[in-house]
Steps between C-alpha positions, in 0.01 A plus 500: 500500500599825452444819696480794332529894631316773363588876539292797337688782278404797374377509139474775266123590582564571830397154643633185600659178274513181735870318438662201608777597740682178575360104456617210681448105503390316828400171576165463530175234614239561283135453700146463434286744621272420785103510435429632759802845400345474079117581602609744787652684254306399191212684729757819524532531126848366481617169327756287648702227294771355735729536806890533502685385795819594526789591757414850712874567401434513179229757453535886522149611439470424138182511365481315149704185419524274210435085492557291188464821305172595692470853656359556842389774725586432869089573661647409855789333735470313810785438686597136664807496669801475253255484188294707381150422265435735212152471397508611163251621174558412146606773259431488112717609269889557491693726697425814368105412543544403812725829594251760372200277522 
């Protein structure tokens, strides 16, 4: 898996242009999501796809990784002990749809 950081830059028109900053490849446990976790937040208007464990060590806050060429937008992390689960949303599209999507 890899994590990826984002930064926002100026653009010409006065807003912002979200850029990768920096990517990195952990190890990671791919998990189903729990039912009970889908319809809670099926019922919140938000669709989740899968959960990422992976070392505490290893994550700085990042909030969009990449799986077998599969983009994903971090919805929420819960901490257990050394680990940390990243329960995740599927993005369409490359990078650059996902980035100003």
């Amino acid at each position: 898996m890899t994590l990826i950081m984002t930064k926002n830059v100026p653009n010409s028109g006065g807003g912002y242009k979200t850029v990768v900053d920096s990517e990195r490849k952990v190890f990671a446990h791919k998990k189903s999501v729990k039912q009970t976790e889908f319809y809670l937040a099926y019922q919140a208007d938000l669709e989740i796809e899968t959960v990422f464990r992976i070392s505490l060590l290893d994550y700085l806050d990042e909030r969009l990784l990449r799986h077998e060429d599969t983009y994903y937008k971090v919805i929420r992390t819960f901490e257990m002990g050394d680990f940390i689960e990243l329960t995740c949303q599927r993005r369409i599209g490359g990078l650059d749809d996902v980035l100003n999507g």
